[in-house]
LORO-444287 format. One record per residue (C-alpha): residue in three letters; residue number from 1; x, y, z negated. Coordinates in steps of 0.25 Angstrom, whole numbers, plus 5000, padded with zeros to 4 digits. Layout:
BEGIN
<code->ALA, pos->NUM, px->X, py->Y, pz->Z>;
...
REM end
This chain:
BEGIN
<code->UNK, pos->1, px->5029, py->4938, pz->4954>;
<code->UNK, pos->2, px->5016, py->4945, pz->4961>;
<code->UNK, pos->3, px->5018, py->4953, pz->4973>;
<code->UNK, pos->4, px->5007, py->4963, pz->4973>;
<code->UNK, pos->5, px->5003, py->4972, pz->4987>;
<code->UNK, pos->6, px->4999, py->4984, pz->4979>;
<code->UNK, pos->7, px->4994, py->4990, pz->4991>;
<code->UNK, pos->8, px->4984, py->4981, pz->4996>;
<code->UNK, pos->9, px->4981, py->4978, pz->4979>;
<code->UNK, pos->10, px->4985, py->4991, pz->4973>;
<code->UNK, pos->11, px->4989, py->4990, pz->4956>;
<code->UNK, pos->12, px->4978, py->4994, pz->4947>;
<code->UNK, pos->13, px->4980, py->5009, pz->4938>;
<code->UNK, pos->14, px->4983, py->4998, pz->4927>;
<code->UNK, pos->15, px->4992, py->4990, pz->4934>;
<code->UNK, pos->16, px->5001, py->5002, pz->4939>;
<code->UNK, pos->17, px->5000, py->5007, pz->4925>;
<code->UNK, pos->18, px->5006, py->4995, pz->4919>;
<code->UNK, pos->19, px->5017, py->4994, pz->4930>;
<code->UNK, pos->20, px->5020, py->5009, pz->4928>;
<code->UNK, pos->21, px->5021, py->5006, pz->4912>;
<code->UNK, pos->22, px->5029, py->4993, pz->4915>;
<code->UNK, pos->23, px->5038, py->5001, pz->4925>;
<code->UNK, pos->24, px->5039, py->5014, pz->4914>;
<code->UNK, pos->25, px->5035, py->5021, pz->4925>;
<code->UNK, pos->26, px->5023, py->5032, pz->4926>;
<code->UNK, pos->27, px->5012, py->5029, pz->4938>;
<code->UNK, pos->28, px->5019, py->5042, pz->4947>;
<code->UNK, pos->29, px->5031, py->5036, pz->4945>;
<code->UNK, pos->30, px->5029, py->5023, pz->4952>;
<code->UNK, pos->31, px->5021, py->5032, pz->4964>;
<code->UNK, pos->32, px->5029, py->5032, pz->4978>;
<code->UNK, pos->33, px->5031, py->5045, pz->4978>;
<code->UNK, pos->34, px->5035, py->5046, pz->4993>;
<code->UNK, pos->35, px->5023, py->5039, pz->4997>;
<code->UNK, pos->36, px->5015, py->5051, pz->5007>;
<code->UNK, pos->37, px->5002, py->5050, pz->4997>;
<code->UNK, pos->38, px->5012, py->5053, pz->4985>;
<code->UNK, pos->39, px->5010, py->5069, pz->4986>;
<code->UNK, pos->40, px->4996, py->5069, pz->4987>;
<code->UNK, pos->41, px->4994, py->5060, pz->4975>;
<code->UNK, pos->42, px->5006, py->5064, pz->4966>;
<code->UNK, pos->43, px->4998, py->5079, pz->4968>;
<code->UNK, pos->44, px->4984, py->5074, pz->4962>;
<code->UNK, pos->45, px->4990, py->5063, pz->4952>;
<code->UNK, pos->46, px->4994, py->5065, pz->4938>;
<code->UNK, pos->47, px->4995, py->5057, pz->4928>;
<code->UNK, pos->48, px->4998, py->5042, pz->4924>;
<code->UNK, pos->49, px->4983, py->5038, pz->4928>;
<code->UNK, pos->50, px->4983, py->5045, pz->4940>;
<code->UNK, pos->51, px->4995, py->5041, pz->4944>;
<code->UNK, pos->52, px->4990, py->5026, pz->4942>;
<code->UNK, pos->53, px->4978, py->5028, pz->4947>;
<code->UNK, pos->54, px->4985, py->5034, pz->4961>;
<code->UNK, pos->55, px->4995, py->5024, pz->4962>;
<code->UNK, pos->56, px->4983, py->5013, pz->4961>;
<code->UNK, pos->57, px->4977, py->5020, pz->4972>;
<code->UNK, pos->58, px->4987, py->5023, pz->4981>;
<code->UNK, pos->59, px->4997, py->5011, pz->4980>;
<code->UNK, pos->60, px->5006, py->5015, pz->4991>;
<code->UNK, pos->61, px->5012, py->5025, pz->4979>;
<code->UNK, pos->62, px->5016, py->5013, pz->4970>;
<code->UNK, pos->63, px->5032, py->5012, pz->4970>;
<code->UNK, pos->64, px->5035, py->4999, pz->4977>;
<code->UNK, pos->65, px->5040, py->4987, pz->4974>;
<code->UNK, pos->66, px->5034, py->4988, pz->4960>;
<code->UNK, pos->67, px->5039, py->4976, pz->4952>;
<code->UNK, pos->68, px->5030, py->4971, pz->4938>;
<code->UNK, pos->69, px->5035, py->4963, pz->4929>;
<code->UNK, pos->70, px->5027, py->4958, pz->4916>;
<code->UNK, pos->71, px->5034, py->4968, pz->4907>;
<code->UNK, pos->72, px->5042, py->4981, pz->4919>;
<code->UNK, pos->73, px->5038, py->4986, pz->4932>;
<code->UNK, pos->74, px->5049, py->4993, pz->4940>;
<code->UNK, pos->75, px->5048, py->4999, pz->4955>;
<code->UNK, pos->76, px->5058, py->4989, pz->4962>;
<code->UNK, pos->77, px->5066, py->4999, pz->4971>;
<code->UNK, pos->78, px->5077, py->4997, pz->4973>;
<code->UNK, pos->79, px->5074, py->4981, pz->4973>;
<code->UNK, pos->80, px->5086, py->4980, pz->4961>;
<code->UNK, pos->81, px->5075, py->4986, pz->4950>;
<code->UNK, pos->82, px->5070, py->4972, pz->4951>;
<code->UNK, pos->83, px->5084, py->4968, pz->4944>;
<code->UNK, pos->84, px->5077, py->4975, pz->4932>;
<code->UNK, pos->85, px->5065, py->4967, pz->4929>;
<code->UNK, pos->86, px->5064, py->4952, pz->4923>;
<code->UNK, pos->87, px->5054, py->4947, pz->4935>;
<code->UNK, pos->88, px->5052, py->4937, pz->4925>;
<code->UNK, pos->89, px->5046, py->4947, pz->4916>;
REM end
């Protein structure tokens, strides 16, 4: 297992992309939408490359804790959701 500190090393646009395919999740879904810089973005967003593209930039959106296994990605919360992965896998 890799614990990774997305805010001092934010995922690449390619990374969130696979996490969000693994996750069946679009990008704005997997934004924290009570975040205060939500609104501003969300306004001039649209689109599954910007959406990546903000979320790369502004990391503090990403929906935490983002667990990634070699085949699913699911938002941990509540901490039970990891019940639903093989961490294995």
């Amino acid at each position: 297992m890799r614990l990774v500190e997305y805010l001092k090393t934010p995922p690449s646009i390619q990374e969130l992309d696979e996490a969000c395919r693994k996750a069946g999740l679009e990008p704005q879904d997997l934004a924290r939408k009570k975040e205060p810089i939500y609104a501003a973005i969300a306004k001039k967003t649209s689109g599954r490359a910007a959406w990546l593209k903000a979320l790369h930039e502004n990391p503090v959106l990403i929906e935490r804790p983002l667990v990634i296994t070699a085949n699913r990605a699911i938002v941990a919360r509540p901490p039970e959701r990891l019940e639903e992965l093989d961490l294995a896998g």
